[in-house]
Structures are given as structure tokens and as C-alpha cells.
C-alpha positions in Angstrom: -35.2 -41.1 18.3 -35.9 -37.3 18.1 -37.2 -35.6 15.3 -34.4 -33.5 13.6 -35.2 -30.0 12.8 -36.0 -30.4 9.6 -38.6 -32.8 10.0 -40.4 -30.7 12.9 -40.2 -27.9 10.3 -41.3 -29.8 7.4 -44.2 -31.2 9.3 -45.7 -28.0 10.5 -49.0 -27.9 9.4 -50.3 -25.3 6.8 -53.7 -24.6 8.1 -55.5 -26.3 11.1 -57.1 -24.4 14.3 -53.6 -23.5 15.5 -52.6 -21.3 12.5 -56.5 -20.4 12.4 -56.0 -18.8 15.7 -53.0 -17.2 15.3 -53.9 -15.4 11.8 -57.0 -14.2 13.8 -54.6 -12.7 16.3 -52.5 -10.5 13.4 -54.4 -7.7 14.3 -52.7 -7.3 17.7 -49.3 -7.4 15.8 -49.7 -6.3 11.8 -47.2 -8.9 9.6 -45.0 -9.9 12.4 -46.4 -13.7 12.0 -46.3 -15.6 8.5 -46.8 -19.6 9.2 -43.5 -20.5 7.7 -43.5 -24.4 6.4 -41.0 -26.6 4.8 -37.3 -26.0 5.9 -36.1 -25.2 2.9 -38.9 -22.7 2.3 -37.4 -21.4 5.7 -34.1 -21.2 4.5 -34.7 -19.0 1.7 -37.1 -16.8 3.3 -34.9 -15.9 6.3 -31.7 -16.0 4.7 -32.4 -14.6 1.2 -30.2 -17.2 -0.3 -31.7 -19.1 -3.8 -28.5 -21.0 -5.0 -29.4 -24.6 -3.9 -25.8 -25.7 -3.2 -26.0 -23.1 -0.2 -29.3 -23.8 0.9 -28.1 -27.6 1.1 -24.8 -26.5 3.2 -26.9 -24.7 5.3 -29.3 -27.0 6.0 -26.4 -29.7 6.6 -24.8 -27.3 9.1 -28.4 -26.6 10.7 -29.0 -30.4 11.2 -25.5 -30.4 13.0 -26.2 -27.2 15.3 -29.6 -28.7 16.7 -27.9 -31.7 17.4 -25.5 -30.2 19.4 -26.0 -30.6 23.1 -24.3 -27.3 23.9 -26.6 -25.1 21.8 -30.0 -25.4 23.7 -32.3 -26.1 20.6 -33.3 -29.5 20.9 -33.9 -28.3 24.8 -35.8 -25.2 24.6 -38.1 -27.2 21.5 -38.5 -29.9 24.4 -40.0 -27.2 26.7 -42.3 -25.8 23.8 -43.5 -29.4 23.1 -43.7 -30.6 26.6 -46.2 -27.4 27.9 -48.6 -28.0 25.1 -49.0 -31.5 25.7 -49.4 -30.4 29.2 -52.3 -27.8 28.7 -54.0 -29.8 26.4 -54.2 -33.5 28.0 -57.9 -33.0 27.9 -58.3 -32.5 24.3 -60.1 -35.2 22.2 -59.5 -36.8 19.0 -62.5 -35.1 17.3 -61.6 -31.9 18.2 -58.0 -32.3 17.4 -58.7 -33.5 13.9 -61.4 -30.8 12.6 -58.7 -29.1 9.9 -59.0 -27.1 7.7 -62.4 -26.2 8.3 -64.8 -23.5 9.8 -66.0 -25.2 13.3 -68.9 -24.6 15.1 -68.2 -26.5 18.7 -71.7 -25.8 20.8 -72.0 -29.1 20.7 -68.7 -30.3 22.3 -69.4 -27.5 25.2 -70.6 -30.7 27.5 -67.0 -31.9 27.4 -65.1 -28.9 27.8 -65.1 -27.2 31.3 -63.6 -23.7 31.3 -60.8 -23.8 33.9 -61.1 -21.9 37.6 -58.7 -18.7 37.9 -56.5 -20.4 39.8 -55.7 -23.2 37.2 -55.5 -20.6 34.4 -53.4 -18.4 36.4 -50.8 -21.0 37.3 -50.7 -22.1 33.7 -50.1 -18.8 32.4 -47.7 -17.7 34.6 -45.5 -21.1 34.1 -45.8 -20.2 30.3 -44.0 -17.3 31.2 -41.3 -19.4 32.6 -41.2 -21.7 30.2 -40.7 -18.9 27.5 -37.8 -17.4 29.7 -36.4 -21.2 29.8 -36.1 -21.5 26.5 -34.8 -18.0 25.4 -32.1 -18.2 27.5 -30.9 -21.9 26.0 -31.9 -20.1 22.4 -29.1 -17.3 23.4 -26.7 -19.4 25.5 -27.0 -17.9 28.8 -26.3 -20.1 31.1 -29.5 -19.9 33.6 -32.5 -18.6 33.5 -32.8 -14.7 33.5 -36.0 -13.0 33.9 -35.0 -9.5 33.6 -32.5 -10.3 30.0 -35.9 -11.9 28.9 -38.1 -9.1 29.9 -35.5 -6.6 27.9 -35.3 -8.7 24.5 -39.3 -9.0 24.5 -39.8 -5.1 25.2 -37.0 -4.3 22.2 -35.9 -8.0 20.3 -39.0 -9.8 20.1 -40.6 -10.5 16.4 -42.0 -12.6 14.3 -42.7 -16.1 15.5 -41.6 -15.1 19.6 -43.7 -12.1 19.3 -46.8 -14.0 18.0 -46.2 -16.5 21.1 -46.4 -13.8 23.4 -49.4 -12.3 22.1 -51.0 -15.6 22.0 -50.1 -16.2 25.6 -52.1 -12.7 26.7 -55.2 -13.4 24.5 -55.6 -16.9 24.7 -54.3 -17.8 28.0 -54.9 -14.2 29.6 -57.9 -11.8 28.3 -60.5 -14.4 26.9 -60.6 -16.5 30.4 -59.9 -13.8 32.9 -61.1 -11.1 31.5 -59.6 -7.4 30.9 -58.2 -7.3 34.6 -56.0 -10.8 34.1 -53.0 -9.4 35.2 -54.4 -8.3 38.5 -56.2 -11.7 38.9 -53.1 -13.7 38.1 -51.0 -11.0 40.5 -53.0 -11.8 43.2 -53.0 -16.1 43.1 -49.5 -16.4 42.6 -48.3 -14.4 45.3 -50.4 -15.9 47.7 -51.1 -19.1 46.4 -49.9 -22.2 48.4 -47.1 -23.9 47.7 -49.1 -27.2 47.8 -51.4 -26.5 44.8 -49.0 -25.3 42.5 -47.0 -29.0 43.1 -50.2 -30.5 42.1 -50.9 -28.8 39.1 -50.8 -31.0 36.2 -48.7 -28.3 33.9 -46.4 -27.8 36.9 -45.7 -31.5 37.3 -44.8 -31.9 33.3 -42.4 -29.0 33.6 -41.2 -29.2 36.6 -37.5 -30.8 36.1 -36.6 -27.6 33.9 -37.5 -25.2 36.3 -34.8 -23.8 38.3 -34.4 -24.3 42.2 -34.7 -27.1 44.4 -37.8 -27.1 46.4 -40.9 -26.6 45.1 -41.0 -23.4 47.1 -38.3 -22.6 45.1 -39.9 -23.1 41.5 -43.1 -20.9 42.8 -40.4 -17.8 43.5 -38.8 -18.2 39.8 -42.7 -18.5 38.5 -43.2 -15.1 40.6 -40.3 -13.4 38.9 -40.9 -14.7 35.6 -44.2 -13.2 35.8 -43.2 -9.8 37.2 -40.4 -9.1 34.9 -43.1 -9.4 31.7 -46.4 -7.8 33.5 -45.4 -3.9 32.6 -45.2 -5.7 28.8 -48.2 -7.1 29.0 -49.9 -4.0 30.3 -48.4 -2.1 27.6 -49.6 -4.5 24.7 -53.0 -4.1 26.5 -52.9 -0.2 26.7 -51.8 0.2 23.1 -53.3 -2.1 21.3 -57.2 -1.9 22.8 -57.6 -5.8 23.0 -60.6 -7.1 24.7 -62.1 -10.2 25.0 -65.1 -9.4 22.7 -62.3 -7.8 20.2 -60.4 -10.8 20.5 -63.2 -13.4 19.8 -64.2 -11.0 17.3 -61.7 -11.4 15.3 -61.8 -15.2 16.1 -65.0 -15.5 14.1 -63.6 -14.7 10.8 -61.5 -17.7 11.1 -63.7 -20.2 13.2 -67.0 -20.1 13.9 -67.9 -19.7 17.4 -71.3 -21.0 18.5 -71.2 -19.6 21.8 -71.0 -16.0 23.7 -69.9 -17.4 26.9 -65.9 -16.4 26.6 -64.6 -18.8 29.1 -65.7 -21.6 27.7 -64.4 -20.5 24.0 -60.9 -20.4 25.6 -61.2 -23.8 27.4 -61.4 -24.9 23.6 -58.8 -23.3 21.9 -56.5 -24.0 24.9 -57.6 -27.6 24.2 -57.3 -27.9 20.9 -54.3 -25.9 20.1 -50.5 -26.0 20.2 -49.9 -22.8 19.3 -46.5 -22.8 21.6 -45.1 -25.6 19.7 -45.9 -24.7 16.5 -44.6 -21.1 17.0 -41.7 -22.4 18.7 -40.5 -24.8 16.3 -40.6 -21.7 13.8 -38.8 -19.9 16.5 -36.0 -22.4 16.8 -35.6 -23.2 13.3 -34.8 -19.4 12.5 -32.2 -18.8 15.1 -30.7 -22.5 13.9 -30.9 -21.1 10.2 -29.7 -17.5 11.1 -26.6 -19.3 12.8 -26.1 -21.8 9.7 -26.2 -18.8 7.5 -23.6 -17.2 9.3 -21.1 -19.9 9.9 -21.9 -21.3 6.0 -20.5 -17.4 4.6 -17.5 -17.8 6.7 -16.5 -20.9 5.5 -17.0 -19.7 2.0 -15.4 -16.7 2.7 -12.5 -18.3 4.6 -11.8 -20.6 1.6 -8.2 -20.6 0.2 -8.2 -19.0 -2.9 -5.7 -20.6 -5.2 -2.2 -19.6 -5.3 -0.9 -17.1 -8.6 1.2 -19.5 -10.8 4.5 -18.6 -11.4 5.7 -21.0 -14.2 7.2 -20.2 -17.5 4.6 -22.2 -18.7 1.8 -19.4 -18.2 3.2 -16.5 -20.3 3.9 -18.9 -22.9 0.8 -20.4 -23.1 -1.3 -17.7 -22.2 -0.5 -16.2 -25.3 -2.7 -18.6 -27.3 -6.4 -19.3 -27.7 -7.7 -22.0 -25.2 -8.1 -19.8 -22.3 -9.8 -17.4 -24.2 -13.1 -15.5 -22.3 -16.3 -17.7 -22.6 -14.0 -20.5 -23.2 -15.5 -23.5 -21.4 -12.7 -25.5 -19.1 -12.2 -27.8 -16.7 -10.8 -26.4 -13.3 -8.5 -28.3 -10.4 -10.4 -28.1 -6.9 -7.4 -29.1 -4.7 -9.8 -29.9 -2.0 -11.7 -32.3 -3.9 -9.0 -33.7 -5.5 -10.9 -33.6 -8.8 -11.5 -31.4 -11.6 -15.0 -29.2 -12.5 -15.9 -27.9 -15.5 -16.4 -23.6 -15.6 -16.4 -20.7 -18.0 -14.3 -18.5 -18.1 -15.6 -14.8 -17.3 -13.1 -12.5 -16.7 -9.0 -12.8 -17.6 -6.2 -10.9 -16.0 -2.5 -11.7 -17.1 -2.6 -15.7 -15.9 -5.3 -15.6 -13.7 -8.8 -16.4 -14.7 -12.5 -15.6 -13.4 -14.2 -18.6 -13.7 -17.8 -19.8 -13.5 -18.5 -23.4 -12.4 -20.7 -24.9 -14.2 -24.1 -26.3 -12.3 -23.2 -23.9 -9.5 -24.6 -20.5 -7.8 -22.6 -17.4 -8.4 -21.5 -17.5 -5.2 -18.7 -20.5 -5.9 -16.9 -17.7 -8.5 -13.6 -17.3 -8.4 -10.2 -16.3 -9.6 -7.3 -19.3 -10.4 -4.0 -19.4 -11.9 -3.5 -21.0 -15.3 -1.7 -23.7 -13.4 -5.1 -24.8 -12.1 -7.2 -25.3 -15.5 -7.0 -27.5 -19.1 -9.1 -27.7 -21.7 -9.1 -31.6 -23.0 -10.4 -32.6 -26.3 -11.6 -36.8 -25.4 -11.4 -37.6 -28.9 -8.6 -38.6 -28.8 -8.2 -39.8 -25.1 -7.6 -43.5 -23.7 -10.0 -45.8 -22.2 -8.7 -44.1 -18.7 -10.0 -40.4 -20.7 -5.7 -39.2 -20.8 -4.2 -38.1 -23.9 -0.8 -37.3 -25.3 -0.3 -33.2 -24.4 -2.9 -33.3 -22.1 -2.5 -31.6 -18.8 -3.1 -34.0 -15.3 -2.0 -33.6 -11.8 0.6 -36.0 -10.1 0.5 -36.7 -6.7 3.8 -36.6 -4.9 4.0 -39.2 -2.2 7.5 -37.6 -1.0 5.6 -33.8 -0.6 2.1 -34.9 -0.1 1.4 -32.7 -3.5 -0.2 -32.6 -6.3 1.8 -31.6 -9.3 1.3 -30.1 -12.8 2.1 -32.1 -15.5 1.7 -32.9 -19.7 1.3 -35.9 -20.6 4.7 -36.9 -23.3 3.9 -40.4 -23.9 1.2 -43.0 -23.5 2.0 -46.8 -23.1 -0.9 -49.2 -21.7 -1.9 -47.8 -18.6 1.1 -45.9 -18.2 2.3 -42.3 -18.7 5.2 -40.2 -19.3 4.7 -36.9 -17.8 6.7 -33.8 -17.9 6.4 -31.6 -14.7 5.7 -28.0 -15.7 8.0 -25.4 -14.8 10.0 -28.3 -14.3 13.1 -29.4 -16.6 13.5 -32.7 -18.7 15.8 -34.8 -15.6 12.3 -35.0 -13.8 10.3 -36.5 -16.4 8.9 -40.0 -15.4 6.9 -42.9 -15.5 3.8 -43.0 -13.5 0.5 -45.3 -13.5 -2.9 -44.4 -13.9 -3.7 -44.2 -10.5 -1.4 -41.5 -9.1 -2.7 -38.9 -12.2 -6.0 -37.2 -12.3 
């Protein structure tokens, strides 16, 4: 069974080489990349929100979204997973376990051979696609578009999806290639044969979720993908300064590198790092909890507020003490079918502001004196009803619930008077049908 979102989230590492890598890389994009763990940590952070009963609603309605085979997330986090995997089959378990620490890998040079141009070319350039794949599921369009990509990464792009790309032109681009990358890659993919790109190992892994028909077909989307992004990726060259010394530079304040020869340092972080998965998990899990967020205040916003009583009951008994402000009572949620206990904050004629109890701010809200009682259970029955105590009746006939006090008590029966209602409709009723 998949992992849900929450669990990917949850299980995001704090610190291993990935995030090592990436923090090393903030200095090509100042604060756009903070490794986000825990999904509820996520929740608050992106959305703002601290009450904990809407943090739990939207992290309910977040479960449901990824599930949902017409939004695209469990898809594009599929693709994320599925490239890594790909580009780092030759990883080994050593390498892949030194966390948390400073490593110094001269010695594990023997085992890692830096790829040719070709290879690295390839890979890059169906990262590319694989980033337009999943953007496009992430913002429901339909197929694959290169050039709506290549517009939200030049103006949209942030965060997480930024640090990706960056990632991608470092790691994948500058420290094997060298400053000219994007000439080098230029040059293999339009000319390369069809032939070798079928029998590249990354290829073959993604190669159901690229678009067309014929491998001949995949290669043309790989050549667009890459065109639509190279002017970005000149740009983040030109104004940045990044260069492969810069770059491992920066490296060495997070992992110590035992060797000058640049290739071979990026045939070990490509090896031993998922930086697309990790940063496209986070990428997932805030346009999931952006989405939850937004359908979570609508609800909230689009719940019925309950009706203004008109009952000759209200005047009359507003008049008196028990409502009074800071007065703790117990309030009728029609929904629930139950009643909650709140303050009350504010009071205007017969409607009262009140504060639930145990719950955010947020669940405030105005009711009609129809819709609260204060009970004393003193003097209340094994069932918790007393004489003059205010219920609801449900009304099989009208599929309603009723107000009602409570004349007389006899076993596990009760005679109720409706309010607003004369003596002729007083009646019998059993436990069960009051609350």
C-alpha cells in the first residue's frame, strides 16, 4: 500500500547528505529552502493556522486530496521517487547511511565512476521532463506543457521547486560538465541517437510517463523540455556567478570533500542523494496543504449560522440572569445532534456570542437563546434531565428537533412542554427521543 502524505512528510529526514547538500546550495537562492519535517509542523508553517482542531481538519482533508486520483499528487510524487531511485541504482549501503556526519569519501572514489557527458546529459535533460511532468499534474493541466512550465519557473517558482531547480543545474549540470553544460547537453540531445537514449537506465524507469508513442517521440518531448528551461538556466548562471569551484566551495562547509577532481565529487552526491524526492515530497505536501487550507475556510465559512429565535420565551427569559456575559452554558450544535459547553462573550437582544470551550477562536459564533441552557446536575436523574430543564425533542413527523422544558419526571419518562408552543401540545416522551 502507498505511503500517505503524511507519512512521506513525517519521515523526511532532518539532516543526512541530501539536506547537507541542499543547505550548501542556499547561497545560489538566499531563504527560499527551509527542510520542512513533520506534517503538522508543515501545516502551521504554510498556513499560519495554530488552533489544533483546524490543523486536524486540514490534515483530514489533505489525506483525502492526495488520495484522489484526479488531483495528480500521488502521480507527480511517483515521478520524484521513481528518477531518484533511477539515478542512484549504483549507490551503496555505506554511503547511503553516513548521516549526520562530516564525510570524507577518497576512499570510496574506487567504486564511484564519474559518468560520460552523454549519460549526464541524458539524465539531466529527462529531469527536466520529469519536473515539467509533475508540475503540470501538481496544477491540473491535462498534458504536459513545456512552455506553461518554463513561465511559472521564470515568475512562480519558490521554495522547495525553486531549490529543485537549482539543485538540478549544480549537481546534475555545473560540477560534472563544467561552466559550458548547457552547450554540452545542447549538443547530445539534438544529435544523439534514438537508440541510446532507449537504453539509458533513467530513460527506461521513466519512460511510461513520458508523453508520445515511439521512443523517437519521448526524445522530441526531452528536446523541448530542455529548450523551454535553458534561457532560465543561463540566467541563474549569469546572475548568480556559480561555478563549479564556487559550488564545491560551499560544499565543504557542509561535507568534507577529500578530492579536487569535480567529476568524481558529483558522481557521489548524484549517488548518494535524493534530493528530487525529498524536495518534491515538500513540494507536494504544500500545494496539498495550500488546497486543504482553502477548501477547510470555506467550509467553515459556509457553515449555517443558527437561525434568530422568535419565541415568546426569549424576551421573557432574557430578562433574567443565566445568560448573563461570562456566564458558562451549554450550546445545541444541530449538526452534531449534541450539546457543547461555551462562554458567553458578547450579548445582543436574544442572540449570544459564544465561545466553545476546548476550541480555537475560529469556532465563535452568534446563537439564538433557543439554542443554549444552563443545567444545574444536582438535581438531575440518573439519565442527567431535571424538572425545568431545557432539552430538544426530535420530531419523527418533521424530521426536527424541538425546544422543550421539562414539566414532569416519571421513571424514564418525561413531560415536556414545547416552547413557544401552547399547553394542547404538551406530551409524554422517553428518554431516548430528548437530548
Amino acid at each position: 500500500m502507498d505511503k500517505s502524505i503524511i507519512q512521506l512528510v513525517d519521515e523526511l529526514p532532518a539532516d543526512n547528505i541530501t539536506v547537507k547538500v541542499l543547505k550548501a546550495l542556499d547561497y545560489v537562492a538566499p531563504g527560499e529552502w527551509n527542510n520542512l519535517v513533520g506534517f503538522d509542523n508543515n501545516i502551521r508553517t504554510i498556513t499560519g493556522e495554530t488552533d489544533p482542531q483546524i490543523i486536524q481538519k486540514i490534515r483530514d482533508r489533505s489525506v483525502s486530496l492526495y488520495h484522489d486520483p484526479q488531483k495528480g499528487y500521488q502521480a507527480a510524487i511517483k515521478v520524484y521517487q521513481i528518477i531518484d531511485k533511477a539515478d542512484t541504482a549504483m549507490a551503496t549501503a555505506a554511503l547511503a547511511n553516513k548521516v549526520g556526519e562530516k564525510i570524507g569519501f577518497l576512499s570510496f572514489l574506487s567504486n564511484v565512476t564519474p559518468k560520460a557527458d552523454v549519460t549526464q546529459s541524458i539524465d539531466l535533460a529527462l529531469k527536466i521532463a520529469v519536473e515539467i511532468i509533475a508540475f503540470c499534474k501538481l496544477n491540473g493541466i491535462p498534458q504536459p506543457n513545456p512552455q506553461q512550465f518554463a513561465n511559472s519557473l521564470a515568475n512562480n517558482y519558490q521554495n522547495a521547486s525553486l531549490m529543485r531547480m537549482v539543485a538540478l543545474v549544480c549537481i546534475d549540470g555545473i560540477l560534472p560538465l563544467g561552466p559550458d553544460f548547457l552547450g554540452k547537453i545542447h549538443s547530445v540531445i539534438s544529435g544523439v541517437d534514438t537508440g541510446v537514449v532507449a537504453q539509458n537506465p533513467v530513460f527506461l524507469a521513466v519512460n511510461n510517463s513520458l508523453p508520445g508513442n515511439t521512443p523517437s517521440d519521448k526524445l522530441g518531448f526531452i528536446n523541448q523540455s530542455f529548450n523551454s528551461v535553458q534561457g532560465w538556466m543561463n540566467g541563474l548562471v549569469a546572475k548568480t556567478g556559480i561555478t563549479p569551484q564556487s559550488i564545491s566551495s560551499h560544499l565543504g562547509n557542509f561535507i568534507q570533500i577529500a578530492d579536487d577532481n569535480l567529476d568524481f565529487v558529483a558522481a557521489f552526491l548524484d549517488q548518494t542523494t535524493n534530493y528530487y524526492e525529498h524536495t518534491g515530497i515538500q513540494t507536494v505536501a504544500r500545494s496539498v496543504i495550500l488546497q486543504a487550507h482553502t477548501l477547510v475556510k470555506e467550509e467553515i465559512k459556509q457553515q449555517p449560522q443558527k437561525p434568530i429565535q422568535d419565541v415568546s420565551s426569549a424576551a421573557k427569559s432574557s430578562n433574567n440572569n443565566q445568560y448573563a456575559l461570562s456566564s458558562t452554558v451549554e450550546v445545541w450544535d444541530n449538526d452534531d445532534e449534541d450539546w457543547y459547553q461555551g462562554t458567553i462573550e458578547k450579548v445582543q437582544n436574544d442572540q449570544f456570542y459564544i465561545h466553545y470551550l476546548g476550541y480555537g477562536s475560529s469556532y465563535d459564533e452568534w446563537v439564538g437563546e433557543d439554542d443554549i441552557r444552563t443545567r444545574d446536575l444536582r438535581s438531575a436523574d440518573d439519565n442527567g434531565y431535571a424538572v425545568g430543564q431545557k432539552v430538544k425533542c426530535w420530531d419523527d413527523d418533521q424530521e426536527a428537533w424541538y425546544s422543550a422544558t421539562i414539566q414532569q419526571v416519571q421513571g424514564h419518562q418525561y413531560y415536556l412542554r414545547y416552547i413557544g408552543y401552547d399547553s394542547s401540545y404538551d406530551e409524554w416522551v422517553d428518554s431516548d427521543e430528548i437530548r
